[in-house]
SERO-4910 file (N, C-alpha, C, O; in steps of 0.05 Angstrom, whole numbers):
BEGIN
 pado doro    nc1    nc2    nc3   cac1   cac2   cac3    cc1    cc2    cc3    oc1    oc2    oc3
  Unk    A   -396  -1070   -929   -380  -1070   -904   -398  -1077   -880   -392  -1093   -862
  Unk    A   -420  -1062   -883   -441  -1074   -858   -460  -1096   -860   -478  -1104   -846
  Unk    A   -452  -1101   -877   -465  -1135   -882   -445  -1153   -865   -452  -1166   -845
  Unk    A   -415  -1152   -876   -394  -1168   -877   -394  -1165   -838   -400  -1183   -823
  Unk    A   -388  -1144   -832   -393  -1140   -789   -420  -1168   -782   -421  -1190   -771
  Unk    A   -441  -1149   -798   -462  -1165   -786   -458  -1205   -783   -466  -1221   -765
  Unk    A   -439  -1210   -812   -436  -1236   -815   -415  -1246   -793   -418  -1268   -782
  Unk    A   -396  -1232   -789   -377  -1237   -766   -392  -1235   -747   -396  -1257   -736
  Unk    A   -403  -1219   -738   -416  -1222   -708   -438  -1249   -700   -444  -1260   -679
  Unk    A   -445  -1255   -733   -463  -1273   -732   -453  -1302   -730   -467  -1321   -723
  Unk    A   -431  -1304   -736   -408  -1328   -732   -396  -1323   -708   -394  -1344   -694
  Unk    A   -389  -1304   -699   -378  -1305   -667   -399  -1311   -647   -395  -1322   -626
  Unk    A   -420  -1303   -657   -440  -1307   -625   -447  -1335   -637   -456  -1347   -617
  Unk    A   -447  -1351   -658   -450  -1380   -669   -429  -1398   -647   -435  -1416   -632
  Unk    A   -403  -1387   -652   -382  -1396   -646   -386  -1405   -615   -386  -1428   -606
  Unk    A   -390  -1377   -599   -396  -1371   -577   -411  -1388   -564   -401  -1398   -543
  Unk    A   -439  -1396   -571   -454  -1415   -570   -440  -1443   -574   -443  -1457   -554
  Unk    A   -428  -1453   -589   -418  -1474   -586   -404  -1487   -572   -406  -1511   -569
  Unk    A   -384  -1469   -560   -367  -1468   -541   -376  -1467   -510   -363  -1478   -492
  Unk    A   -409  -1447   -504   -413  -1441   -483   -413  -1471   -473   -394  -1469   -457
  Unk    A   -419  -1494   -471   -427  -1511   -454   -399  -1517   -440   -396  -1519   -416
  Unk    A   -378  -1518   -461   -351  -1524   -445   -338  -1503   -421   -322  -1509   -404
  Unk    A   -350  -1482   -426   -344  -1465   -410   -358  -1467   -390   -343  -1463   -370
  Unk    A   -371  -1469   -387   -385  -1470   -354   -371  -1491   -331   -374  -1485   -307
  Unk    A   -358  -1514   -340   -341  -1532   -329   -307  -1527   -319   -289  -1526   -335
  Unk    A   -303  -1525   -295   -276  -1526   -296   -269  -1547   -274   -279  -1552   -253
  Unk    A   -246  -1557   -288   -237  -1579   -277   -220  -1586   -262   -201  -1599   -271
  Unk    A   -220  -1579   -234   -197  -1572   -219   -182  -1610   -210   -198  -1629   -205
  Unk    A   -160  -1613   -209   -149  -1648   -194   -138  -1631   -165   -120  -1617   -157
  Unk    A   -162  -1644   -155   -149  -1647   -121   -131  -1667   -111   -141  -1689   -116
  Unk    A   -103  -1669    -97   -100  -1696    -81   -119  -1695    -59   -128  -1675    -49
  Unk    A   -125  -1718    -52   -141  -1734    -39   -122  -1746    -18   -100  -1757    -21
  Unk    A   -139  -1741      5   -121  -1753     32   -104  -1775     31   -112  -1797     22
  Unk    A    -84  -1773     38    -66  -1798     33    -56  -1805     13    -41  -1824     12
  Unk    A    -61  -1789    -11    -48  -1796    -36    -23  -1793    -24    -18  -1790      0
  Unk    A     -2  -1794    -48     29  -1783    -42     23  -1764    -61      5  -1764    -78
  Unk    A     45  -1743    -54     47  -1714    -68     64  -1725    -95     78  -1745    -93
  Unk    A     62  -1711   -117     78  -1707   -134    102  -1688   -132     93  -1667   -123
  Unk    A    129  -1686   -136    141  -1657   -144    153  -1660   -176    175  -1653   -183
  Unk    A    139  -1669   -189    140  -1672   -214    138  -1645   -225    116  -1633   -225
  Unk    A    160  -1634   -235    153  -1608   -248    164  -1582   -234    162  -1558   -241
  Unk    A    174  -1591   -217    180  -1565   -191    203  -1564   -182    213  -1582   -169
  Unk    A    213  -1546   -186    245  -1536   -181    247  -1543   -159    226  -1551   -149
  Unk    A    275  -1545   -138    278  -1542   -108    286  -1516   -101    299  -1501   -115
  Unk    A    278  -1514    -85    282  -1480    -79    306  -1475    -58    308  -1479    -34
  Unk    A    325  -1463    -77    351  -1461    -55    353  -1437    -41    339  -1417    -46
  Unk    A    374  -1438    -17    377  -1416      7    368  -1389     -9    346  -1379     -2
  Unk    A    375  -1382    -18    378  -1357    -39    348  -1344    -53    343  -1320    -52
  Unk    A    333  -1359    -63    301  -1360    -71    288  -1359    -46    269  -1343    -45
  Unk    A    296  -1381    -13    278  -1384      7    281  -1357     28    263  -1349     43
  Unk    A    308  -1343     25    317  -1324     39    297  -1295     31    285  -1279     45
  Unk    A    299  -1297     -1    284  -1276     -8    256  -1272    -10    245  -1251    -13
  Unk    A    246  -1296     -7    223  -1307      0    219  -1293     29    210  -1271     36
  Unk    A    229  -1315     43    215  -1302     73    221  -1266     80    205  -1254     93
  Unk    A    247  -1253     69    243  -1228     70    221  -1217     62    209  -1200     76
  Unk    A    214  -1223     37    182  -1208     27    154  -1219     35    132  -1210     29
  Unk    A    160  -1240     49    138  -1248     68    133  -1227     86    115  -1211     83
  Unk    A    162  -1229    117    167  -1215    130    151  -1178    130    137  -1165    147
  Unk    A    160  -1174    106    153  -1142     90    125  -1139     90    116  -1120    102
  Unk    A    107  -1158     75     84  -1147     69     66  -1163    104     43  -1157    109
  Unk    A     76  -1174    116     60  -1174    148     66  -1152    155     48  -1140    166
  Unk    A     90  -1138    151     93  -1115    169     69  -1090    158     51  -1075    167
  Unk    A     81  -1096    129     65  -1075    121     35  -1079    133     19  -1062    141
  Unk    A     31  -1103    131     -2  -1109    136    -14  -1101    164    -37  -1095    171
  Unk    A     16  -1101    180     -4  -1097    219      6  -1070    211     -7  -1071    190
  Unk    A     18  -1049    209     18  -1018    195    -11  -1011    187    -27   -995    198
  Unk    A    -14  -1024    169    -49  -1015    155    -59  -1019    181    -60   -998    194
  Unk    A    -66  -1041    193    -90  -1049    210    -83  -1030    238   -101  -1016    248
  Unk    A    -57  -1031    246    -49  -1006    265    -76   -977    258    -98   -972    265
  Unk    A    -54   -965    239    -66   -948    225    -99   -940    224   -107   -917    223
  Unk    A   -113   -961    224   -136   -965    217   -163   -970    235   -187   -968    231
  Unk    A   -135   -982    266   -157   -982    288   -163   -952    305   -180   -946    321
  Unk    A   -137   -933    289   -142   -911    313   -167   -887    297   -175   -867    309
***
């Protein structure tokens, strides 16, 4: 049984190693000035989603000048 661990661990940190180089890379796509935007993929957001939206916007500023209130005295 403690052979069989040792052999797993010894394939995972193998594994591990193989993999590390891809990992250090991430590949973010910026648009770039002037491109055009995509909305490929993206719902429209109707009255109903934007209403509840800005209410919980609304909420957590308040909440936020409360803390900082709070926090100057």
């Amino acid at each position: 049984m403690a052979e069989a661990a040792a052999r797993i661990a010894q394939l995972a940190d193998e594994l591990h190693q193989e993999d590390a180089p891809d990992a250090d890379t991430l590949m973010i796509d910026y648009q770039e000035v002037g491109e055009p935007s995509s909305d490929k993929g993206k719902a429209p957001m109707d009255s109903d989603q934007l209403r509840i939206f800005q209410d919980a916007l609304r909420q957590q500023q308040e909440a936020l000048e409360r803390h900082r209130s709070n926090h100057q005295n």
